[in-house]
Biopython code that builds the backbone (N, CA, C, O; Angstrom):
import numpy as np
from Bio.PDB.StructureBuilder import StructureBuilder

atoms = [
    (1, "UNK", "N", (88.486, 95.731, 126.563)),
    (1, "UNK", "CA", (88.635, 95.581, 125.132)),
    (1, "UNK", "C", (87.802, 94.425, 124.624)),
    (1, "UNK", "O", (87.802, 93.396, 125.300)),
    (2, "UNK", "N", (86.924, 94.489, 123.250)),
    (2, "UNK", "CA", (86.453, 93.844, 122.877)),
    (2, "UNK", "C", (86.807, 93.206, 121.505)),
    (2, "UNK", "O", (86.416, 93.625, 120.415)),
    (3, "UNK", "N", (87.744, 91.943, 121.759)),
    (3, "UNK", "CA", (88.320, 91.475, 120.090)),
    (3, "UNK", "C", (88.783, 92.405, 119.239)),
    (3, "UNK", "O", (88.468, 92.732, 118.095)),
    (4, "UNK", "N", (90.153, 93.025, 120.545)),
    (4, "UNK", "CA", (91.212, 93.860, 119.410)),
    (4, "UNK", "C", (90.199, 95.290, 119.260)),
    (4, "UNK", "O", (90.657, 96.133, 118.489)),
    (5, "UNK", "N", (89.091, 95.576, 119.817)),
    (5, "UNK", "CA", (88.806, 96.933, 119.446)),
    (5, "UNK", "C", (88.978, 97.657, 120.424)),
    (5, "UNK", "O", (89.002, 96.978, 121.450)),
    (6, "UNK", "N", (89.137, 98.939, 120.640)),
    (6, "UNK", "CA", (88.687, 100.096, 122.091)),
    (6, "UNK", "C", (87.520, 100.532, 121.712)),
    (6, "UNK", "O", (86.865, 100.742, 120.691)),
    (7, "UNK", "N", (87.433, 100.634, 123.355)),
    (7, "UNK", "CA", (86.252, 101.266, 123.120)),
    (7, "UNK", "C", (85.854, 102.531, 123.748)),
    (7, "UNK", "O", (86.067, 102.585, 124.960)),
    (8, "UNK", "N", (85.314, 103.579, 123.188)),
    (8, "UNK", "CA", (85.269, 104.819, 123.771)),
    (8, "UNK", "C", (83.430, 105.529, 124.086)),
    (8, "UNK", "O", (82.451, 105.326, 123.368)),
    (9, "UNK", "N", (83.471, 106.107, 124.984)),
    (9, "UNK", "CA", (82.010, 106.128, 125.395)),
    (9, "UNK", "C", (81.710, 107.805, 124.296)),
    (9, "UNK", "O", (82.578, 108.678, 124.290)),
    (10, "UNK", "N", (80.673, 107.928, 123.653)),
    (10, "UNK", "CA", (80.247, 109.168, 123.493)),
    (10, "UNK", "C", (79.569, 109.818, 124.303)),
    (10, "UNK", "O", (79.406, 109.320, 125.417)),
    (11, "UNK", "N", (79.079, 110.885, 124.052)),
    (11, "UNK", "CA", (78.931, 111.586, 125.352)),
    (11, "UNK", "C", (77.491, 112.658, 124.560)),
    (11, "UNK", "O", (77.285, 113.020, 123.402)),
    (12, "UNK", "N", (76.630, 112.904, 126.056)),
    (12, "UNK", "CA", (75.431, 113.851, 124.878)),
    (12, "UNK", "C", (75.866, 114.951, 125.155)),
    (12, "UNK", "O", (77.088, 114.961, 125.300)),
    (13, "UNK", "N", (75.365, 115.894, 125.290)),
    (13, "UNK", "CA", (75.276, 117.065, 125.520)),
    (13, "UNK", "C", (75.023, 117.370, 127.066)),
    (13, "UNK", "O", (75.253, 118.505, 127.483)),
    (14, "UNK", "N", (74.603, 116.478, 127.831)),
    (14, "UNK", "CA", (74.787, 116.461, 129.295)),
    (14, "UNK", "C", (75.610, 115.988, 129.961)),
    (14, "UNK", "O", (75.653, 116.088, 131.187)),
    (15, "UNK", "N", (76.337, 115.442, 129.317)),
    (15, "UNK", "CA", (77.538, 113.817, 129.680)),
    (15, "UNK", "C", (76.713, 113.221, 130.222)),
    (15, "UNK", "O", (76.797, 113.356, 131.443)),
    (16, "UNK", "N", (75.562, 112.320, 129.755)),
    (16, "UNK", "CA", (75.127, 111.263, 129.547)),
    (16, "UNK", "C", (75.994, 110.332, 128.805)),
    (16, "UNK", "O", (76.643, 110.775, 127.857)),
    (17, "UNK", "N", (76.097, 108.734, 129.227)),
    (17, "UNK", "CA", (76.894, 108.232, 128.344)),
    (17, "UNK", "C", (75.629, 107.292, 127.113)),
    (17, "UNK", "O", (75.001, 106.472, 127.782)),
    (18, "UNK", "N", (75.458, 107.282, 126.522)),
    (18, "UNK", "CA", (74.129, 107.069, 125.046)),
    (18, "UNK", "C", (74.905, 105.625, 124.848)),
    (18, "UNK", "O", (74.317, 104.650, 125.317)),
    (19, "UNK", "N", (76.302, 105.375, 124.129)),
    (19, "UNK", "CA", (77.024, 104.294, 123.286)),
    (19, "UNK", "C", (77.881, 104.346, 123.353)),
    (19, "UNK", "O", (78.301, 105.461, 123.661)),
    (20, "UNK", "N", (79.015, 103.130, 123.119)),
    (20, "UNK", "CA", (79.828, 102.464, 123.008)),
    (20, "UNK", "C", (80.281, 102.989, 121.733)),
    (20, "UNK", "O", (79.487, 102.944, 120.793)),
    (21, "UNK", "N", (81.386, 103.458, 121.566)),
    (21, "UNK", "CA", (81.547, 103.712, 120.354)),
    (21, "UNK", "C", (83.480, 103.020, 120.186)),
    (21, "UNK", "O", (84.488, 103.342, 120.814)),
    (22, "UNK", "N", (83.253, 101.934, 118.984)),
    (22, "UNK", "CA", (84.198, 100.741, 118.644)),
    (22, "UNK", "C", (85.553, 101.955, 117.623)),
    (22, "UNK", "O", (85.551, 102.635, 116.597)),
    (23, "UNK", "N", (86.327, 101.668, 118.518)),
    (23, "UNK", "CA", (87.569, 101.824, 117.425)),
    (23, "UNK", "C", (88.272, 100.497, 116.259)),
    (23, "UNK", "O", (88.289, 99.337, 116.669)),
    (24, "UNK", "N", (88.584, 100.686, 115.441)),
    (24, "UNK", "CA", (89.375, 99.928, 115.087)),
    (24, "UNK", "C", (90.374, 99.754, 115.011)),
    (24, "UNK", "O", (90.989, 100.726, 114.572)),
    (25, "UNK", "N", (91.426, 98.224, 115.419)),
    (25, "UNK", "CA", (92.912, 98.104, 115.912)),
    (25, "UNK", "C", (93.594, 98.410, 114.627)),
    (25, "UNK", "O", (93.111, 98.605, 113.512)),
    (26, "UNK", "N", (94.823, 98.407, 115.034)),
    (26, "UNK", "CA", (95.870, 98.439, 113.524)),
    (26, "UNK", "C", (96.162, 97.933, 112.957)),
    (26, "UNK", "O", (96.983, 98.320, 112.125)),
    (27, "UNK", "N", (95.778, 96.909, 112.990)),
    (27, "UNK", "CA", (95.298, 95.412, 112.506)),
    (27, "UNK", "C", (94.402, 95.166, 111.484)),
    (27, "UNK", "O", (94.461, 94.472, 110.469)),
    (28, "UNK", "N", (93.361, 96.052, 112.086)),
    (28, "UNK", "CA", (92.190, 95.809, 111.151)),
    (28, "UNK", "C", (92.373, 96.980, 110.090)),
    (28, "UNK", "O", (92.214, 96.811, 108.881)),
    (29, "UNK", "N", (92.697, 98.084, 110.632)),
    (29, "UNK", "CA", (92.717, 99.478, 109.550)),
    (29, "UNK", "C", (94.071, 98.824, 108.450)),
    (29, "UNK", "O", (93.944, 99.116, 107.261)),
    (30, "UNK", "N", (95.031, 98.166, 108.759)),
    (30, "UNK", "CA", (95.933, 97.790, 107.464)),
    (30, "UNK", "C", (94.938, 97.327, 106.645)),
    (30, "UNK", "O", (94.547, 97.796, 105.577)),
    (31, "UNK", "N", (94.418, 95.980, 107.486)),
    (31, "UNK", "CA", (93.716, 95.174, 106.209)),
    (31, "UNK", "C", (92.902, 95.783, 105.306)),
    (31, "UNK", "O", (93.112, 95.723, 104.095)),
    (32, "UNK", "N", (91.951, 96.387, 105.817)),
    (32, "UNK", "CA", (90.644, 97.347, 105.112)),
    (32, "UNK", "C", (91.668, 98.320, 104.306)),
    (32, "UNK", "O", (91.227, 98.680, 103.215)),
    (33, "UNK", "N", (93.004, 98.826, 104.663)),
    (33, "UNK", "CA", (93.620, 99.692, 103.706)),
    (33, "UNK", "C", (94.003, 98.887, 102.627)),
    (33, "UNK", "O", (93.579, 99.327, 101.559)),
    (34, "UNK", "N", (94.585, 97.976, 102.548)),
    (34, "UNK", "CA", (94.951, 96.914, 101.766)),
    (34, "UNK", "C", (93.726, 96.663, 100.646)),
    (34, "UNK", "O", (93.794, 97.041, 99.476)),
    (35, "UNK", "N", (92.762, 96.054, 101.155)),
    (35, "UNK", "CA", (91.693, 95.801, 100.582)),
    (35, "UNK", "C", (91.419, 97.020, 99.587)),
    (35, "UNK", "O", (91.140, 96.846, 98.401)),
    (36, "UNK", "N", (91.549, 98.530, 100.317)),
    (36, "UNK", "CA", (91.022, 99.424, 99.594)),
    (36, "UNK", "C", (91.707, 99.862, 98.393)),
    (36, "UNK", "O", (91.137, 100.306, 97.397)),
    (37, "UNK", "N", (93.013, 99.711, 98.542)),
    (37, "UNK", "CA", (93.935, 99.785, 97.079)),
    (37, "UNK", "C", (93.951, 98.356, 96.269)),
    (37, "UNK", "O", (94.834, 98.100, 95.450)),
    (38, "UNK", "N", (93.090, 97.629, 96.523)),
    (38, "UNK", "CA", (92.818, 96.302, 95.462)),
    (38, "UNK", "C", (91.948, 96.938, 94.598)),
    (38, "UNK", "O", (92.134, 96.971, 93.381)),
    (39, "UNK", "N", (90.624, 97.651, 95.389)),
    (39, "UNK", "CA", (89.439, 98.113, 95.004)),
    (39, "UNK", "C", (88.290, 99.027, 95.997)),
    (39, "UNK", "O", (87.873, 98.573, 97.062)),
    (40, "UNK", "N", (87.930, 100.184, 95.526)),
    (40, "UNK", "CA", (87.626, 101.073, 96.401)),
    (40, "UNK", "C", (86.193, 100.599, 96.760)),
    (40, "UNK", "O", (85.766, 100.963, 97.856)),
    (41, "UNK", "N", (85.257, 99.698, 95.838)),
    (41, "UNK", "CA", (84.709, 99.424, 95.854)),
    (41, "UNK", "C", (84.046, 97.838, 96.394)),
    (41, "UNK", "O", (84.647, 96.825, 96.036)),
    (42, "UNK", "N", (83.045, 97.738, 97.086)),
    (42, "UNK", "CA", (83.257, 96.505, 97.764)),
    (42, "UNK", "C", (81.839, 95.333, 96.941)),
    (42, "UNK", "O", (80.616, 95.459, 96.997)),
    (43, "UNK", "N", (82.435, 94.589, 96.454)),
    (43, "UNK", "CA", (80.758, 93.535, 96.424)),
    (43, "UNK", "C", (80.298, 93.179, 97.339)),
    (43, "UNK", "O", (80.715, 93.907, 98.240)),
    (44, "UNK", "N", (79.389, 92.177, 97.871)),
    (44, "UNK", "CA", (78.526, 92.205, 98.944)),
    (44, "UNK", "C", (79.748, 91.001, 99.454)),
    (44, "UNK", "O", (80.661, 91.100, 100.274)),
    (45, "UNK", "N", (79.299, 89.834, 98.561)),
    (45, "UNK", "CA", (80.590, 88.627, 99.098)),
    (45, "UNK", "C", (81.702, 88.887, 99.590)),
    (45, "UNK", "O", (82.322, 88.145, 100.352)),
    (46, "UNK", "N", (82.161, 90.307, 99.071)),
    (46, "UNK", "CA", (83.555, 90.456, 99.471)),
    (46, "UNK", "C", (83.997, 91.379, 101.259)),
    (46, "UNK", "O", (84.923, 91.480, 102.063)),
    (47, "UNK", "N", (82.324, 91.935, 100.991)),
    (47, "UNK", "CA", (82.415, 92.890, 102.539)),
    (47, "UNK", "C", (82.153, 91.750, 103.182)),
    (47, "UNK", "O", (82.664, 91.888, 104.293)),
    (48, "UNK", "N", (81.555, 90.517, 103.100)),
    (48, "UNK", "CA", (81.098, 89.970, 104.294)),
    (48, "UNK", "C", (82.034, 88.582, 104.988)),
    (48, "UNK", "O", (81.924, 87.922, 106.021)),
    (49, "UNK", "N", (83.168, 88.561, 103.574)),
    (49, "UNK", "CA", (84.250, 87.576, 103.849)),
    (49, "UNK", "C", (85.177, 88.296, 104.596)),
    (49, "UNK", "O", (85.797, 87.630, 105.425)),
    (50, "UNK", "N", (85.524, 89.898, 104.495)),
    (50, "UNK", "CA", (86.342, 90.750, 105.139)),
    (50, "UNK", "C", (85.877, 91.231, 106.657)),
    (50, "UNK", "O", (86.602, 91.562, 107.595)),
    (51, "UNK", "N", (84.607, 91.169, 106.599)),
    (51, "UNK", "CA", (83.905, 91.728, 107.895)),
    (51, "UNK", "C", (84.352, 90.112, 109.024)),
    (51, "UNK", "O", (84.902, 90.205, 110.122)),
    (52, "UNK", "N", (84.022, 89.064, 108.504)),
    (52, "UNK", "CA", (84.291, 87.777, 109.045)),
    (52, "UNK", "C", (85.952, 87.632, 109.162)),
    (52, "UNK", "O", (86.307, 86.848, 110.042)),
    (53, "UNK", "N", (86.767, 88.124, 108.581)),
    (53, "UNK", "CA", (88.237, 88.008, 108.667)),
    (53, "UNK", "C", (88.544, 88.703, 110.029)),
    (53, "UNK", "O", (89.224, 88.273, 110.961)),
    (54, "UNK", "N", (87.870, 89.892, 109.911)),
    (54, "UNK", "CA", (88.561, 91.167, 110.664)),
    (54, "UNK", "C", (87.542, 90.996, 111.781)),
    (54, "UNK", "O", (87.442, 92.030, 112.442)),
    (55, "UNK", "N", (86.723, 89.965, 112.211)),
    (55, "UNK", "CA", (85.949, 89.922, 113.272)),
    (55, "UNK", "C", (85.006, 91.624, 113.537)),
    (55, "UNK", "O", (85.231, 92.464, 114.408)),
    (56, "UNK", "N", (84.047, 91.651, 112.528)),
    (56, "UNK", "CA", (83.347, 93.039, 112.506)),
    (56, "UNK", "C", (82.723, 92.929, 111.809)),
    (56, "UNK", "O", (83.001, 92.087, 110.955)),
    (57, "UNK", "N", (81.289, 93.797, 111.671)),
    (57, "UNK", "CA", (80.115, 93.678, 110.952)),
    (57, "UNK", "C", (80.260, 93.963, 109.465)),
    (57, "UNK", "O", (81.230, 94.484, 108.914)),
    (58, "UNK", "N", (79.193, 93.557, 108.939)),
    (58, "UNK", "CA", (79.552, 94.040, 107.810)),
    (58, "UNK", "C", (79.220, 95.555, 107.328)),
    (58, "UNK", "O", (79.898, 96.146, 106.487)),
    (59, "UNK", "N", (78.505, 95.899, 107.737)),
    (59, "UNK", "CA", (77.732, 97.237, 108.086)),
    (59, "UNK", "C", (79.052, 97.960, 108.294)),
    (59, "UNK", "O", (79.230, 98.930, 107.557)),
    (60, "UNK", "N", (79.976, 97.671, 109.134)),
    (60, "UNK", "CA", (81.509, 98.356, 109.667)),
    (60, "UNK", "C", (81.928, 98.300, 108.585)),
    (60, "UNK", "O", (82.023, 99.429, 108.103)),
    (61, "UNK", "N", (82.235, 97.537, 107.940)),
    (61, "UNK", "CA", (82.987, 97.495, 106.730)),
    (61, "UNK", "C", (82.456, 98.480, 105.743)),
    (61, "UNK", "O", (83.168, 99.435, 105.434)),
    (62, "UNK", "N", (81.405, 98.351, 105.278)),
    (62, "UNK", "CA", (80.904, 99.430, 104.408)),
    (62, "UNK", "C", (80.893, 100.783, 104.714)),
    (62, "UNK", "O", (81.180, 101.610, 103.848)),
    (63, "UNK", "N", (80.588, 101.117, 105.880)),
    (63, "UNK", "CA", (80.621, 102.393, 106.368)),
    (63, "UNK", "C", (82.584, 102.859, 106.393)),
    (63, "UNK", "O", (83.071, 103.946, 106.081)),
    (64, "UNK", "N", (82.997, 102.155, 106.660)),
    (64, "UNK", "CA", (84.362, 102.703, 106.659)),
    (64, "UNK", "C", (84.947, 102.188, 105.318)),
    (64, "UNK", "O", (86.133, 102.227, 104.991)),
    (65, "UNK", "N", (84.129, 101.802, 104.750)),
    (65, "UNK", "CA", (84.516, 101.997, 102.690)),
    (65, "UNK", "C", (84.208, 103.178, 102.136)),
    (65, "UNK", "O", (84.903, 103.907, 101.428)),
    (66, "UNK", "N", (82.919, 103.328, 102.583)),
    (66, "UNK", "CA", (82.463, 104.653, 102.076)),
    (66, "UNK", "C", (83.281, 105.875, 102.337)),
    (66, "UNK", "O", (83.838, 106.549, 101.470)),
    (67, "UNK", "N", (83.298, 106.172, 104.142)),
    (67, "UNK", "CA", (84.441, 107.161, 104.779)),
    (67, "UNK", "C", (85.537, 107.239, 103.896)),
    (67, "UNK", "O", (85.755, 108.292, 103.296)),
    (68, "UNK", "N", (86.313, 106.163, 103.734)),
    (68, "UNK", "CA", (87.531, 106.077, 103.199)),
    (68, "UNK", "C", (87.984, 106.868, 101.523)),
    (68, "UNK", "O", (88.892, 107.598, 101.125)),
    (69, "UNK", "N", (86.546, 106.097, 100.808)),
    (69, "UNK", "CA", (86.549, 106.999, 99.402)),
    (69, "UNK", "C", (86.351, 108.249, 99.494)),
    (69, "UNK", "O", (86.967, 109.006, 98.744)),
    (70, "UNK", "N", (85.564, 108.674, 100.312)),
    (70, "UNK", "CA", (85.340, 110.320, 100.716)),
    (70, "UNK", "C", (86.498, 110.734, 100.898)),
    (70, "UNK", "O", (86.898, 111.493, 100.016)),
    (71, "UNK", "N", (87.346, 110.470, 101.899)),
    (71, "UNK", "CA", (88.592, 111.099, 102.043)),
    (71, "UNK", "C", (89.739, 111.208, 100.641)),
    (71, "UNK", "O", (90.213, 112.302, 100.335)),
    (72, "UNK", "N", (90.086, 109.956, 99.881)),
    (72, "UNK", "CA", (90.378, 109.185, 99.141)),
    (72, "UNK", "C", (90.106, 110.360, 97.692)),
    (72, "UNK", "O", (91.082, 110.733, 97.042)),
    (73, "UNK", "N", (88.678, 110.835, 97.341)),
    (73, "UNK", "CA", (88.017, 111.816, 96.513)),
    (73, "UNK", "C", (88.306, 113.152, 97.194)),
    (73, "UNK", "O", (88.173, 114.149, 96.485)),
    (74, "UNK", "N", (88.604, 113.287, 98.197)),
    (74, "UNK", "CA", (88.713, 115.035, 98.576)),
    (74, "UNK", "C", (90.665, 115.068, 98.626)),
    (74, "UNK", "O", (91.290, 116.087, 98.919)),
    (75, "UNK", "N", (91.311, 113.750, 98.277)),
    (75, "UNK", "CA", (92.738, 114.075, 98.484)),
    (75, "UNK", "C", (92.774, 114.267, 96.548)),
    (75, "UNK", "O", (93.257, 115.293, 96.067)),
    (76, "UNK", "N", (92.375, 113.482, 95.910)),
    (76, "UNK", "CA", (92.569, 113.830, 94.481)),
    (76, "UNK", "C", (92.010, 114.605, 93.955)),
    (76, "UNK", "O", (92.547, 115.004, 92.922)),
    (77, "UNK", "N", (90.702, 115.222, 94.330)),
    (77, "UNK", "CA", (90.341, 116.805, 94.133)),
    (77, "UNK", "C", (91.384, 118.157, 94.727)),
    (77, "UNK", "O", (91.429, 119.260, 94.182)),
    (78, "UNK", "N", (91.977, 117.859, 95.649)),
    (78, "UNK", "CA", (93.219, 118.448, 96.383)),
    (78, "UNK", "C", (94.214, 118.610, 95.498)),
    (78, "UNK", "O", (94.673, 119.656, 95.039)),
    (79, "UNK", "N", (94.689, 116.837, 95.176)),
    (79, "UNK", "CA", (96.203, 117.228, 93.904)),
    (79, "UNK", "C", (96.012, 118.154, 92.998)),
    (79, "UNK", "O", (96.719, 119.107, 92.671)),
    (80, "UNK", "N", (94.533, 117.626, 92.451)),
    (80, "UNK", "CA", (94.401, 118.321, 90.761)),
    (80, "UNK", "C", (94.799, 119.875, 90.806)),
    (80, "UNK", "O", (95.621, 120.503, 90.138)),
    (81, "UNK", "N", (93.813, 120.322, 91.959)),
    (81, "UNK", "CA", (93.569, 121.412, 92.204)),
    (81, "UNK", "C", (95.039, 121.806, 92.089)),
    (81, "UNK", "O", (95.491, 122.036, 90.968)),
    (82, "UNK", "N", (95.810, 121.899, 93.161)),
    (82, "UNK", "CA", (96.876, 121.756, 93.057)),
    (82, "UNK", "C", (97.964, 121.698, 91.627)),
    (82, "UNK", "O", (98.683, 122.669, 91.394)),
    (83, "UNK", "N", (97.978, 120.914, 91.055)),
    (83, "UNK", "CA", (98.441, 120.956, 89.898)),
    (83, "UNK", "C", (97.702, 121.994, 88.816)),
    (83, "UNK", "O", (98.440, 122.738, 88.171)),
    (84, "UNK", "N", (96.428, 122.050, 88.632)),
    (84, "UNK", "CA", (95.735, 123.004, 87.717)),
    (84, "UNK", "C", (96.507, 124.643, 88.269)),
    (84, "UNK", "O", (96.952, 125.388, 87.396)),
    (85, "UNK", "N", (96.582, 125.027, 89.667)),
    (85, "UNK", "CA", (96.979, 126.057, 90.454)),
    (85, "UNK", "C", (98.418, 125.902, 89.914)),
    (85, "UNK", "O", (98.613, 126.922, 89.253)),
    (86, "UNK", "N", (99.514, 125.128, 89.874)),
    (86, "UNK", "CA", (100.954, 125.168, 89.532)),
    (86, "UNK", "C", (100.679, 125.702, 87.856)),
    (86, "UNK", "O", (100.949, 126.835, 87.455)),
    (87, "UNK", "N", (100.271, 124.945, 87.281)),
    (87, "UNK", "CA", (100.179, 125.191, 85.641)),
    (87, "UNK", "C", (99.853, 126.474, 85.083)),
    (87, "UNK", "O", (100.302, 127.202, 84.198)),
    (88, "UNK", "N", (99.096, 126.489, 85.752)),
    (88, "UNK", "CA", (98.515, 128.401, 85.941)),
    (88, "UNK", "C", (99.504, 129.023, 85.755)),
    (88, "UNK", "O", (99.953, 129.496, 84.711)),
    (89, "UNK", "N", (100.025, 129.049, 87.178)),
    (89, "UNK", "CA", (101.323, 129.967, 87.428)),
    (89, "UNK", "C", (102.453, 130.065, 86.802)),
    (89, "UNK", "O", (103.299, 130.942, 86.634)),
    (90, "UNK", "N", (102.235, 128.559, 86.366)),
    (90, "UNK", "CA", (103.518, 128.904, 85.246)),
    (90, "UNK", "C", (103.023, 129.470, 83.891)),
    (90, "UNK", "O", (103.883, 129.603, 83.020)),
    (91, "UNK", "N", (102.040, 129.741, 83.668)),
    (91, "UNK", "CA", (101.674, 130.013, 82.552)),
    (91, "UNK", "C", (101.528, 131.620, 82.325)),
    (91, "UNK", "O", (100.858, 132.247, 83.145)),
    (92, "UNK", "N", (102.195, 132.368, 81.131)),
    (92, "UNK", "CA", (102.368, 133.946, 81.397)),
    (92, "UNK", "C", (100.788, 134.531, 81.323)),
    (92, "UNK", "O", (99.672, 134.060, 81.101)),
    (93, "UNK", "N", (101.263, 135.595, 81.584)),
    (93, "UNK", "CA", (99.456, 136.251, 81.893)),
    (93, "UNK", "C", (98.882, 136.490, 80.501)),
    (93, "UNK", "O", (99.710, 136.953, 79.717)),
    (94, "UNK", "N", (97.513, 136.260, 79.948)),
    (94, "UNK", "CA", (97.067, 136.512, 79.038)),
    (94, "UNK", "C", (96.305, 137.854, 78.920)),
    (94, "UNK", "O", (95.498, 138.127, 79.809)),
    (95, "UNK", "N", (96.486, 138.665, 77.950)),
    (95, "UNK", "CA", (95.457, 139.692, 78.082)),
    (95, "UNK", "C", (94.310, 139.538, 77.543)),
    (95, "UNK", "O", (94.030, 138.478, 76.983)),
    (96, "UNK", "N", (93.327, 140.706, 77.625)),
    (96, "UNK", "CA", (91.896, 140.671, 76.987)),
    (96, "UNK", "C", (92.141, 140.332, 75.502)),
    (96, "UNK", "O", (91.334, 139.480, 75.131)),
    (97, "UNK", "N", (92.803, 140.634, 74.749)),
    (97, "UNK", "CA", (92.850, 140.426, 73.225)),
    (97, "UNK", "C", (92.839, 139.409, 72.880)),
    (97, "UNK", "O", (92.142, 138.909, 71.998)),
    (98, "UNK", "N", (93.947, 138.747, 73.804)),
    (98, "UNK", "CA", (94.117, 137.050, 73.292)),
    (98, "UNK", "C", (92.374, 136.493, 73.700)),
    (98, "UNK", "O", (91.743, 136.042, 72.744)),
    (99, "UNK", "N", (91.862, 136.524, 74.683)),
    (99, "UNK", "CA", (90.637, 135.783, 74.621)),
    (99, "UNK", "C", (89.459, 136.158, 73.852)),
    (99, "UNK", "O", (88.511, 135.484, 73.450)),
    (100, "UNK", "N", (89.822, 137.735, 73.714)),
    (100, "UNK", "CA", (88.361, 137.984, 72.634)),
    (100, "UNK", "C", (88.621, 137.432, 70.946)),
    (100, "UNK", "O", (87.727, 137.152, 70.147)),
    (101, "UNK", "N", (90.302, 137.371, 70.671)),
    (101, "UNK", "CA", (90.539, 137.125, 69.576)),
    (101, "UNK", "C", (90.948, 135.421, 69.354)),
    (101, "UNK", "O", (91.737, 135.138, 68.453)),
    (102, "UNK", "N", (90.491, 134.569, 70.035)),
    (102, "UNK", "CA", (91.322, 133.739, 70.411)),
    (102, "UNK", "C", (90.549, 132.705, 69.033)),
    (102, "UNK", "O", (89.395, 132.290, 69.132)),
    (103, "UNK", "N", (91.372, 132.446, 67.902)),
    (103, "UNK", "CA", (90.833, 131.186, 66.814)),
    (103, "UNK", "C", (90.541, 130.417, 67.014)),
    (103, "UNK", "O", (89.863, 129.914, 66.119)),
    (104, "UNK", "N", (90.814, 129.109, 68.977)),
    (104, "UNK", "CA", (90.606, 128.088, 68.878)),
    (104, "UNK", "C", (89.254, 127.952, 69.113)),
    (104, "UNK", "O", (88.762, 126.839, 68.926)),
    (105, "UNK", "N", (88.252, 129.249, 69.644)),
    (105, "UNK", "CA", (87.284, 129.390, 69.887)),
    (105, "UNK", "C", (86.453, 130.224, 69.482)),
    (105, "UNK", "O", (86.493, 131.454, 69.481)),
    (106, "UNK", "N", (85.733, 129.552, 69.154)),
    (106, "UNK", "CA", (84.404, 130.637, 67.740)),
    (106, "UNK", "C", (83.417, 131.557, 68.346)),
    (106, "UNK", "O", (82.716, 132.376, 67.752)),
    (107, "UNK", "N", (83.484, 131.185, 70.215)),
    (107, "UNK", "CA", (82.394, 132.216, 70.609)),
    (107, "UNK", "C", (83.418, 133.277, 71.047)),
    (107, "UNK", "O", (84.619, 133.122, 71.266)),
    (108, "UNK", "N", (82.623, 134.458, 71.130)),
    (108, "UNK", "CA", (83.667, 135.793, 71.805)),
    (108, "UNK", "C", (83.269, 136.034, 73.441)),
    (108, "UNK", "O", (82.224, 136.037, 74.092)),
    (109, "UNK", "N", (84.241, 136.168, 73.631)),
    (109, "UNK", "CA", (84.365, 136.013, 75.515)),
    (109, "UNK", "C", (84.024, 137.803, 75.872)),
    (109, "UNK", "O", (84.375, 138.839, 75.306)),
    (110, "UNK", "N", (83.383, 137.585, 76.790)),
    (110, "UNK", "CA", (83.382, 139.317, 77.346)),
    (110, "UNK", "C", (84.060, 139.689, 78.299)),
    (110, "UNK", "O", (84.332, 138.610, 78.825)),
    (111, "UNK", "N", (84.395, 140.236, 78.727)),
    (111, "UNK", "CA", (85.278, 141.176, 79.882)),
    (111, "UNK", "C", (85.422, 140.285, 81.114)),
    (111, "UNK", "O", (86.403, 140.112, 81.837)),
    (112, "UNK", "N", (83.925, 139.648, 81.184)),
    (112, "UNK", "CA", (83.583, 139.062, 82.461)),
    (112, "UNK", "C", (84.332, 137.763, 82.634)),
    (112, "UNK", "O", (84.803, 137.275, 83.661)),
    (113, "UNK", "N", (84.336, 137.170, 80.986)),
    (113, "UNK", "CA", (84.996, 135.647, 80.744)),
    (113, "UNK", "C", (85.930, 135.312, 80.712)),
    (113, "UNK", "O", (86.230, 134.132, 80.530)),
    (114, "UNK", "N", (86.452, 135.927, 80.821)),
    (114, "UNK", "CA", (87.924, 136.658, 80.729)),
    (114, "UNK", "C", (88.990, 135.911, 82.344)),
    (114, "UNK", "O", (89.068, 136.229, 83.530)),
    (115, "UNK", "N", (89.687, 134.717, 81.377)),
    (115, "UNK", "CA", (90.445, 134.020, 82.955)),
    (115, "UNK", "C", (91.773, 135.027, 83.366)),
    (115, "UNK", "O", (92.497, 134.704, 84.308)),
    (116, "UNK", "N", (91.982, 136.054, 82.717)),
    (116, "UNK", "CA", (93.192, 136.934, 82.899)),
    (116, "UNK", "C", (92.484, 138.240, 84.309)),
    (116, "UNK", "O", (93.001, 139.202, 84.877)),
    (117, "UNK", "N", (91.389, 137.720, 84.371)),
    (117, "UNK", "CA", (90.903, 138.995, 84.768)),
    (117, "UNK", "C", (90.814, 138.532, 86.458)),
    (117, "UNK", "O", (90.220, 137.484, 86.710)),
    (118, "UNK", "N", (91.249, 139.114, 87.283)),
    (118, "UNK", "CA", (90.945, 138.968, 88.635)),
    (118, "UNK", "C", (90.353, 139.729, 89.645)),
    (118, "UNK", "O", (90.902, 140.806, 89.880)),
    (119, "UNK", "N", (89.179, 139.375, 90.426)),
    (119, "UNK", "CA", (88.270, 140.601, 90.519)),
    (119, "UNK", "C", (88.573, 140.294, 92.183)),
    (119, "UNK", "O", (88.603, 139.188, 92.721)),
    (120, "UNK", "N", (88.805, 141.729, 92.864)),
    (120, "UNK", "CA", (89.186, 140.978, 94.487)),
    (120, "UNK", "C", (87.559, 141.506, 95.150)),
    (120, "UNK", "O", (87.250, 141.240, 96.312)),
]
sb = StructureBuilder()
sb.init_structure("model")
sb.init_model(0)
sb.init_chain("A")
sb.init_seg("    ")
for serial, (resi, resn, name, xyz) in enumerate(atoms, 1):
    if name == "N":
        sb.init_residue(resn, " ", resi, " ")
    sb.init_atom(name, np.array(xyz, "f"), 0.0, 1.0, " ", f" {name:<3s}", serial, name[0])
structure = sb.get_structure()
């Protein structure tokens, strides 16, 4: 172990061993979680006072800022979705009339535009 990290070998395609590849302890993933609900976003001063806390590059730090918002953006694209999908359903089915006739909207929808319409 190297200062609280594991370490795990990658492997090529021959099982050659190429790198060292650093986990991070649970230690360090609180803090960086912590950090990340202050702000998802990092200034430079602030990755390199955290990278120095948590004994790790700063380069580590950013890269597992970035990872993190990725995940972070594909869980709240998930809820919405989610919620837009519930609202739906609760919502009764509309027919063609209501959208071709619909006042709140001045253009006329065709058959195709039509969100009542489900094509398998």
């Amino acid at each position: 172990m190297l200062d609280g990290l594991d370490e795990e070998e990658c492997l090529e395609e021959g099982g050659q061993a190429t790198e060292k590849k650093m986990r991070l302890s649970m230690h360090q993933v609180k803090a960086l979680e912590k950090n990340f609900d202050v702000g998802n976003k990092l200034e430079p001063e602030r990755k390199v006072k955290l990278a120095e806390e948590l004994g790790l590059q700063p380069r580590q730090v950013a890269i597992w800022f970035q990872n993190r918002r990725a995940c972070w953006k594909t869980k709240v694209l998930e809820k919405d979705y989610a919620m837009l999908k519930a609202n739906r359903e609760k919502e009764p089915p509309r027919n063609c009339s209501d959208c071709l006739n619909s006042p709140s909207d001045n253009r006329q929808l065709s058959g195709d535009d039509c969100p009542s319409v489900v094509f398998n």
